[in-house]
C-alpha positions as CSV (number, residue, x, y, z in Angstrom):
1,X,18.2,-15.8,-8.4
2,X,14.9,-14.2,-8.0
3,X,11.3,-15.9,-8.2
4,X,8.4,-15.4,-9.6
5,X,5.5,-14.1,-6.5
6,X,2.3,-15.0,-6.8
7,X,1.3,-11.3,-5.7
8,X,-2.8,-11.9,-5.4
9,X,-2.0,-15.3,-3.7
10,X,0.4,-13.4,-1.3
11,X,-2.1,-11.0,-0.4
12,X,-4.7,-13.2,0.3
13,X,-3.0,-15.4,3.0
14,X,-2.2,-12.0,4.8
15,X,-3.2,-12.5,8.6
16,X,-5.6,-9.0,8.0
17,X,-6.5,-6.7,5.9
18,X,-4.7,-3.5,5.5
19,X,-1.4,-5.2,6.9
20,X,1.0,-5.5,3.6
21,X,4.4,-7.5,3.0
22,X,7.2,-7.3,1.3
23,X,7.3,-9.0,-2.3
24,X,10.8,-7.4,-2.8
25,X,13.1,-4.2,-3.1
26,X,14.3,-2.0,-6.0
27,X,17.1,0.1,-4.5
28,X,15.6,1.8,-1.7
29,X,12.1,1.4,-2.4
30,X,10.3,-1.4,-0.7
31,X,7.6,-3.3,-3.3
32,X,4.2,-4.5,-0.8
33,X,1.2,-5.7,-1.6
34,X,-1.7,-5.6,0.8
35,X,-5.5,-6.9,1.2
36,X,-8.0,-3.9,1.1
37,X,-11.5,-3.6,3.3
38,X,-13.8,-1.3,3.7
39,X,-12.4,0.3,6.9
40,X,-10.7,3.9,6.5
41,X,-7.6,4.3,7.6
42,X,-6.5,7.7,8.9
43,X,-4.7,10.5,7.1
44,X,-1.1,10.1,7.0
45,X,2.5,11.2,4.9
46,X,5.7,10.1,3.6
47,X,9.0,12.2,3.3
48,X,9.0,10.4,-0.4
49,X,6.1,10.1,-3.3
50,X,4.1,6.8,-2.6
51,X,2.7,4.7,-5.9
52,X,-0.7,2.7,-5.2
53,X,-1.4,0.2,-7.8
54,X,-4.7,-1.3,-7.6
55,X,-4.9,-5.1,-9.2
56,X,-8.1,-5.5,-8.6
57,X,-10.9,-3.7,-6.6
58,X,-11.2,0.0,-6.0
59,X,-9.4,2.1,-3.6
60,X,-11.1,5.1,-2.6
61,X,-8.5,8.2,-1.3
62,X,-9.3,11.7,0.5
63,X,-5.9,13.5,-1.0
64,X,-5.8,17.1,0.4
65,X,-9.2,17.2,1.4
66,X,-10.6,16.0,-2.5
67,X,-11.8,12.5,-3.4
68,X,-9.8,10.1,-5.8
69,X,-11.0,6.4,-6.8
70,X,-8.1,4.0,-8.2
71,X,-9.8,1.7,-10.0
72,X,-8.3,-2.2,-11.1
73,X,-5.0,-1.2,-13.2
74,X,-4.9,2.1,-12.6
75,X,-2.0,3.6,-10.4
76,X,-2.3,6.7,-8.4
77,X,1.2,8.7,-6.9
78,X,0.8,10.2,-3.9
79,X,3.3,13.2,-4.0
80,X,5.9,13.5,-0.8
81,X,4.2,15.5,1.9
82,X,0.8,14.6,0.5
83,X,-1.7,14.2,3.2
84,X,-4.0,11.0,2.0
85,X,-6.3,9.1,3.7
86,X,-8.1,5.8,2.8
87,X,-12.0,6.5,3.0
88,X,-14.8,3.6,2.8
89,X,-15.4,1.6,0.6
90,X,-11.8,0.7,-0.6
91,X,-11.7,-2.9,-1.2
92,X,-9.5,-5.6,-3.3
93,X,-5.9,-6.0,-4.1
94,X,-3.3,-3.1,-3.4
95,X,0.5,-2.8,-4.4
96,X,2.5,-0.1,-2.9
97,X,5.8,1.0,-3.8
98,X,7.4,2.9,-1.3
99,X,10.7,4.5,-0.8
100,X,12.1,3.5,2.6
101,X,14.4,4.9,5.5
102,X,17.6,3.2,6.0
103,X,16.7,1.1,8.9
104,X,13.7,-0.1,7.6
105,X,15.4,-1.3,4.2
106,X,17.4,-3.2,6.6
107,X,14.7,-5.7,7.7
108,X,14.7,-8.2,5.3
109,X,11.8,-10.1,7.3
110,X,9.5,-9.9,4.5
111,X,6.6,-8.7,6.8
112,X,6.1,-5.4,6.5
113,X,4.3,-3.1,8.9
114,X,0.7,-2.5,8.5
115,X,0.3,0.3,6.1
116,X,-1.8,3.0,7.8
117,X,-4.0,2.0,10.9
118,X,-7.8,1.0,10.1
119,X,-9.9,3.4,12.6
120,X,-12.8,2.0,14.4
């Protein structure tokens, strides 16, 4: 039987921003939340579309070279083979769900990888 998660309280005792975990899976997608900051994190892309669901906050995008701002209960989808990038100012309460490869759905740690790497 599943349980209720206590997603902002999840994300808060994170270790760091921008690293996410797992709150649970829906077939092969993986369900993460993660604690935003103002660092950027560099461009990147997934073979599958990516929904980011801000709770609270704003996160602030560079999607193909054009600015996009997520505000709190809005939800953006990144198509597959998007390039995105996280630019400054991005800050709050993120939920990502992501489809994931086989081996990675395999891990059933609950600590995901970091999502992105913040650049210094």
């Amino acid at each position: 039987m599943s349980s209720v998660v206590k997603v902002s309280e999840t994300a808060a005792a994170l270790p760091r921003a921008w690293s996410s975990t797992v709150l649970g899976r829906v077939g092969t997608a993986a369900v993460k939340v993660l604690r935003m900051e103002a660092l950027l994190v560099e461009e990147e892309r997934h073979a599958e579309p990516e929904a980011l669901l801000v709770l609270d906050g704003t996160l602030e995008l560079a999607v193909d070279g054009g600015a996009v701002t997520v505000g709190p209960g809005e939800m953006y989808v990144v198509p597959a083979g998007t390039a995105h990038a996280v630019r400054p100012g991005s800050s709050g309460t993120l939920v990502i769900v992501e489809a994931e490869a086989e081996a990675d759905a395999s891990d059933q740690s609950g600590d995901g990888p970091s999502h992105g790497e913040p650049a210094r």
